[in-house]
C-alpha positions in Angstrom: -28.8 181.1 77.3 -30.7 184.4 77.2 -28.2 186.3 75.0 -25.2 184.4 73.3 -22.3 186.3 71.5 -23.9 189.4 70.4 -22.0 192.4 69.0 -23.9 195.7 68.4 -22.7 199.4 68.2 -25.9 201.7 69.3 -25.1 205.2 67.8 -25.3 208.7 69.6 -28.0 210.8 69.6 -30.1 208.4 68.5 -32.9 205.8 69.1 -32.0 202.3 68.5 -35.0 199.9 68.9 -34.5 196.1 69.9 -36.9 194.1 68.5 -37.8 190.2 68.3 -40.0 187.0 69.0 -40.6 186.4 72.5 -37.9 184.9 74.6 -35.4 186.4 71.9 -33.2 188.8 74.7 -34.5 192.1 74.2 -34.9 193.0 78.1 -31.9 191.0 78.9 -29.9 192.7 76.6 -31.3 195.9 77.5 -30.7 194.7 81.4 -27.1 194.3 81.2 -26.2 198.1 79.6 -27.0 199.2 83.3 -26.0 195.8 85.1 -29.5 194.9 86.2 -28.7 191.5 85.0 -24.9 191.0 84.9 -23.5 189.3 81.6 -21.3 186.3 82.4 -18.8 187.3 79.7 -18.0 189.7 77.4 -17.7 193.4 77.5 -20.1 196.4 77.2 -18.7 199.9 76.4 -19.7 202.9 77.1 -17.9 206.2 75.2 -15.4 203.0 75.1 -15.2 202.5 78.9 -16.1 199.3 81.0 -19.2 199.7 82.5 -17.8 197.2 85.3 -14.8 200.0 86.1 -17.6 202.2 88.0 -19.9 201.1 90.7 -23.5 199.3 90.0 -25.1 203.0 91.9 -23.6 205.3 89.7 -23.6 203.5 86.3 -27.7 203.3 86.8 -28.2 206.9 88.2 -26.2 208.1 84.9 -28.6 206.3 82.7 -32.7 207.0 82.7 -34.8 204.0 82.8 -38.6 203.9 81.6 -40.2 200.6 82.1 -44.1 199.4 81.4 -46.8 200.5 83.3 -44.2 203.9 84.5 -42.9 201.9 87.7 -43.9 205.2 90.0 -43.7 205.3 93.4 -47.4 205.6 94.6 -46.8 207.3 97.8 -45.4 210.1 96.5 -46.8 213.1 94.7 -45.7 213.2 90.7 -43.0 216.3 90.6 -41.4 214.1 93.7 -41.3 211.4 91.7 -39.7 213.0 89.1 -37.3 213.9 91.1 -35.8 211.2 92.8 -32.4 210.9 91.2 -31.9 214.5 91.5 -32.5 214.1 95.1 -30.6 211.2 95.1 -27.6 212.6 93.4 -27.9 215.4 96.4 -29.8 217.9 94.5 -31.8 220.5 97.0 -35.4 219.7 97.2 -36.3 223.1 95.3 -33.7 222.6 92.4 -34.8 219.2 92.0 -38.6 220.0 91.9 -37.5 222.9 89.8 -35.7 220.7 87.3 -39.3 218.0 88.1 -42.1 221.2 86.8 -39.4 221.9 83.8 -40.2 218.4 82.4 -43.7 217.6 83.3 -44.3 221.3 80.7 -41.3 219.0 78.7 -43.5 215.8 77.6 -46.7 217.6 77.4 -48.0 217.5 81.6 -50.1 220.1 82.8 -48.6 221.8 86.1 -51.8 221.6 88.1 -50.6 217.3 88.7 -47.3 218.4 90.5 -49.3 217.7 93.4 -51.1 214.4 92.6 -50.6 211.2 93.2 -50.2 208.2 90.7 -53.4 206.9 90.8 -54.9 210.1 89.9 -53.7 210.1 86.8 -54.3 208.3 83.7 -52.1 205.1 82.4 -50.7 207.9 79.5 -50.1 210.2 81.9 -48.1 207.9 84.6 -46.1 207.1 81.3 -45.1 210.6 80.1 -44.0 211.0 84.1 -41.7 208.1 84.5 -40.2 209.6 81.0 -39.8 212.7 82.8 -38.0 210.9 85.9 -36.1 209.5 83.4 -34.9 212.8 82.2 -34.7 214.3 85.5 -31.0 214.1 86.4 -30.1 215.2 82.5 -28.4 211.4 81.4 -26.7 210.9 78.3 -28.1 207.7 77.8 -32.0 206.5 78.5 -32.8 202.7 77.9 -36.9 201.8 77.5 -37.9 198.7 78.0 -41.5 198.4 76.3 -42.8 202.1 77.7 -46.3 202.5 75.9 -47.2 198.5 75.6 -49.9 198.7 78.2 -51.8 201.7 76.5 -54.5 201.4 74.0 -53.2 202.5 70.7 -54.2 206.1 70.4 -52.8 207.2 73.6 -49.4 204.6 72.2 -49.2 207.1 68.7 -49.1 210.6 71.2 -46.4 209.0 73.8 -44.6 207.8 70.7 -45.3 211.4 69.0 -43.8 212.9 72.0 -40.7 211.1 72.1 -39.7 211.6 69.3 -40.1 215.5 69.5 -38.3 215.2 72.5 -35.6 213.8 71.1 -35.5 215.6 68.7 -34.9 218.8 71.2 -32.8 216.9 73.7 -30.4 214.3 71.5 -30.6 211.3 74.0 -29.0 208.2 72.9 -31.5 205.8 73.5 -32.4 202.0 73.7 -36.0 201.1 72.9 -37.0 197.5 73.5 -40.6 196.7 72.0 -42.0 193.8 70.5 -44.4 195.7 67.6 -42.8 196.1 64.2 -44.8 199.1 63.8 -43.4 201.2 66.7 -39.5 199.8 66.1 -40.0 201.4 62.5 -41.8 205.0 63.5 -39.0 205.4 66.0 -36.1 203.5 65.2 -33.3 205.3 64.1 -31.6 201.6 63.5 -33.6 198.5 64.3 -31.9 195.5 65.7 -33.9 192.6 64.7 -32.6 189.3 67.3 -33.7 186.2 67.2 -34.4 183.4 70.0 -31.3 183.6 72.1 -30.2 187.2 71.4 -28.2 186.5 68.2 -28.9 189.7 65.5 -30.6 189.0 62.9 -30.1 192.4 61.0 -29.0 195.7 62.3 -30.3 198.4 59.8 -31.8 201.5 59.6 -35.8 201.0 59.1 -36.0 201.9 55.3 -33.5 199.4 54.3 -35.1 196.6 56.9 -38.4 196.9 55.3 -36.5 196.7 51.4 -34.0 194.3 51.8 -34.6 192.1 54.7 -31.6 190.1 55.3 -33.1 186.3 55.3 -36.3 184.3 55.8 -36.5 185.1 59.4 -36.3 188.6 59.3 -38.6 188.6 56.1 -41.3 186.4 58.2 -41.4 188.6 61.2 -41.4 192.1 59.3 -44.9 190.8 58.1 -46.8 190.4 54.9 -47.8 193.7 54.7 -43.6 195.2 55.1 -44.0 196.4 51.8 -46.9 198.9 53.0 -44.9 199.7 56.1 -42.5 201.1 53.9 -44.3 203.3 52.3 -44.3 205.8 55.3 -40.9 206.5 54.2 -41.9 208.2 51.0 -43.1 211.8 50.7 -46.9 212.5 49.6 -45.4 216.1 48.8 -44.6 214.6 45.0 -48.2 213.9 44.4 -50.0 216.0 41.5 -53.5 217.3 43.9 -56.3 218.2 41.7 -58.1 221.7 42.6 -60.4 222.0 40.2 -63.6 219.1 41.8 -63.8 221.5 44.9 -66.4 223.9 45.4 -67.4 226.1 48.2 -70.6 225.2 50.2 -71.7 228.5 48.5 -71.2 227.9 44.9 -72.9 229.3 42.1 -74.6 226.9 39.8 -71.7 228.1 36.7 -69.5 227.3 39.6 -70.9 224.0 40.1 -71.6 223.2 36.5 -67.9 224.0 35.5 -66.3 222.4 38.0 -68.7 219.2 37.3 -67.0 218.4 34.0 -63.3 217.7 35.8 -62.2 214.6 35.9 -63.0 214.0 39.5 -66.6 212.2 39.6 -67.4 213.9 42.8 -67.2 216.9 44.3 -65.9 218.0 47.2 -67.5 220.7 49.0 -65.6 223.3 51.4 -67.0 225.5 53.7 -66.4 229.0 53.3 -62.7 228.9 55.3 -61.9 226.2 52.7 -62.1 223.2 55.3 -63.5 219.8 53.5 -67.4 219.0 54.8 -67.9 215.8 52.1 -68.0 214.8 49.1 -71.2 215.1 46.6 -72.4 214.0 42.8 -72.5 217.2 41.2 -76.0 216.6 40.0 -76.7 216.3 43.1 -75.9 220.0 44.2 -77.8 222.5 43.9 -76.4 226.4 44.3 -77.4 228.0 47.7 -78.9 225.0 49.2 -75.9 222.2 49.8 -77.0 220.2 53.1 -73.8 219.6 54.6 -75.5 216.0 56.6 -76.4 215.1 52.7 -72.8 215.1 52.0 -71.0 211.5 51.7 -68.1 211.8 54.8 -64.5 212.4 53.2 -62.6 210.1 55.5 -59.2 211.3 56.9 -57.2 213.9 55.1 -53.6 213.9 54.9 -51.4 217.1 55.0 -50.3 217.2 51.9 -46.1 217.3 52.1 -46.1 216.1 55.5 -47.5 213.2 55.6 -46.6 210.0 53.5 -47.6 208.1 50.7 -48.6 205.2 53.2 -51.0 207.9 55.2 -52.1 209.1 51.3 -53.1 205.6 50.4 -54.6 205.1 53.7 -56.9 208.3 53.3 -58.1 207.1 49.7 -58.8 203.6 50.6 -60.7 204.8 53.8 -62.8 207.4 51.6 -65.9 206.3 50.2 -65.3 208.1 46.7 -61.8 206.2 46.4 -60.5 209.8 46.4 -58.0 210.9 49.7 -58.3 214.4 50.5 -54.7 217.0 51.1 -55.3 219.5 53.2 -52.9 222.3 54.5 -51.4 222.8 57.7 -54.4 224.9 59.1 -57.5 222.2 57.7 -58.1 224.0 54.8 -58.4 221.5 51.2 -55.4 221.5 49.4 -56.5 219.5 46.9 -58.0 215.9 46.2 -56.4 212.8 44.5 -57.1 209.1 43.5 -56.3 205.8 44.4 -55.0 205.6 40.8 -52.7 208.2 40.9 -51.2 207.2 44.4 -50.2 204.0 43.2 -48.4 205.5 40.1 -46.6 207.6 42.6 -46.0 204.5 44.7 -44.5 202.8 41.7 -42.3 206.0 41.0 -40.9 206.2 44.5 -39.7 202.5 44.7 -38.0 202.5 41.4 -36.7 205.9 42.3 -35.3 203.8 45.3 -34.2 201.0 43.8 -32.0 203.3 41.2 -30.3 204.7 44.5 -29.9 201.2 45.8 -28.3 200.1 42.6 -26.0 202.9 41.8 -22.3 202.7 43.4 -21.5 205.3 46.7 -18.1 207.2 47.0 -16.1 208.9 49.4 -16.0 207.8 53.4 -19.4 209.1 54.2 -20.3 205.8 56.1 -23.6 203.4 56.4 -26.8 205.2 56.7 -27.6 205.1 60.5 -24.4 206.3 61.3 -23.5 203.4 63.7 -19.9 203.7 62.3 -19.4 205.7 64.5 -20.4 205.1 67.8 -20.6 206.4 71.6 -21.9 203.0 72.7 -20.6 199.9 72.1 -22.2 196.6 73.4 -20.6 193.2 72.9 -20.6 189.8 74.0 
């Protein structure tokens, strides 16, 4: 049996990622919210309605479906493709292709492809259409069965990007199916975790998957390195950024000299707009005449604020020096700081955490993901 006795609220407004082994009833599962692949018992409810007390056709032309690879029609252009359940629903061909160019500028697609065809486009682009066709007819509810699996992973991290600004404009509630721990935590706003014959596992929100995993199972697939995964739920903005080891690319020698005794033991140089060019010895400087291709490289910044400790740590580990650089929102140094001083911050944030954990709640506020109260219910 592909899926045996689950029960699962899936909030509003909200992505809720299915996750497991192979085998485990993710697709099913996902399947039988539009009755692709009707359960033999049980109920699933929809704003607490049968989805069985409206026809197969209109049940699936309410919800938006994104499937690997884009599914897209190949004889027809892209804005036709986007909008075939407008059309469908008996939209005119110019308010559907209207409502078609209104996405493609929605997930990022340049207008000059209304007029292509598939195959003219690449694999990233045939995905951010088929989220567009998705969108097309406006549904409340959008299920995605592994979207961006068939990628490569820098292309994956935009179409991931994207969705979630998307749904950050639009509110969808949405069903995510992957198989990548990775991607279930950057865009889960609960994580179902289900294990070989569609029986939940745990049903949490990612932060508290990846600190308190709810058995052996859950522990083993999260991975060895969970504990680093969580980490992208902490802030870099309480890091302390040391100013004083950078020096413009036209320092002074005093300049130099001064900024040579801080506790840094590099430099890094900026050019004169403040952006980072490398890092240097300071003995090694000399006022007036810093080669920039001289200059060790200083990895990958993070913004400081913005990004998390996990990107922080990532930044220092990846730097030659052992120091990450912070930079602001336009490029321009912020500030530098050490492995050492990440990992007290590290060590600051999970006890901070764990005194949360610990200390009793009050009041009716409800669980963290908010799946008390729900607009979709699925059981079995």
């Amino acid at each position: 049996m592909a899926v045996d006795r689950l029960s699962l609220d899936i909030p509003d407004r909200s992505i809720t990622v299915l996750v497991g082994p192979s085998g485990c009833g993710k697709t099913t599962t996902l399947r039988m919210i539009n009755r692709m692949v009707e359960p033999s018992e049980g109920t699933i409810l929809i704003d607490g309605v049968d989805s069985r007390q409206q026809s197969v056709n209109t049940l699936r032309r309410s919800m938006g479906y994104v499937i690997q690879n884009a599914g897209l029609f190949q004889h027809r252009t892209i804005v036709d493709n986007i909008a075939t359940v407008p059309r469908m629903l008996g939209w005119s061909k110019d308010k559907a292709r209207a409502r078609a160019r209104e996405l493609m500028e929605r997930v990022g697609l340049d207008a000059s492809f209304a007029k292509r065809y598939p195959y003219q486009l690449s694999g990233g682009q045939q995905q951010r259409v088929g989220v567009a066709r998705a969108l097309a007819a406006d549904p409340p509810v959008l299920l995605m069965d592994e979207p961006f699996s068939a990628v490569d992973p820098v292309v994956r991290k935009v179409l991931q990007d994207e969705l979630l600004r998307i749904q950050a404009e639009l509110g969808k509630t949405i069903v995510f199916v992957t198989h990548d721990i990775d991607e279930a935590v950057k865009l889960g706003t609960m994580v179902a975790v289900l294990r070989t014959g569609g029986k939940l596992a745990q049903f949490a929100p990612p932060a508290e998957l990846l600190s308190d995993p709810a058995d052996a199972f859950v522990e083993d697939f999260l991975g060895a390195d969970r504990g680093i995964r969580r980490l992208s739920f902490f802030s870099s903005g309480g890091l302390e950024l040391l100013t004083t080891p950078i020096v413009a690319i036209d320092a002074t020698a005093e300049q130099i000299a001064a900024r040579g005794d801080a506790e840094a033991p590099y430099l890094l140089v900026a050019d004169l707009d403040g952006r980072p060019l490398g890092w240097s010895e300071p003995g090694r400087l000399t006022a007036g005449q810093v080669d920039a291709g001289q200059l060790l490289p200083y990895g990958r910044p993070f913004v400081a604020g913005r990004d998390s400790l996990r990107a922080a740590l990532d930044c220092a580990v990846l730097s030659p020096t052992g120091w990450a650089v912070a930079v602001d929102a336009e490029g321009r140094a912020a500030g530098v700081v050490s492995q050492a001083a990440i990992g007290d911050a590290i060590r600051g944030a999970h006890a901070h955490a764990a005194g949360r954990a610990e200390r009793p709640t009050t009041g009716d506020s409800g669980d963290a993901g908010g799946s008390g109260k729900s607009g979709q219910k699925v059981v079995r």
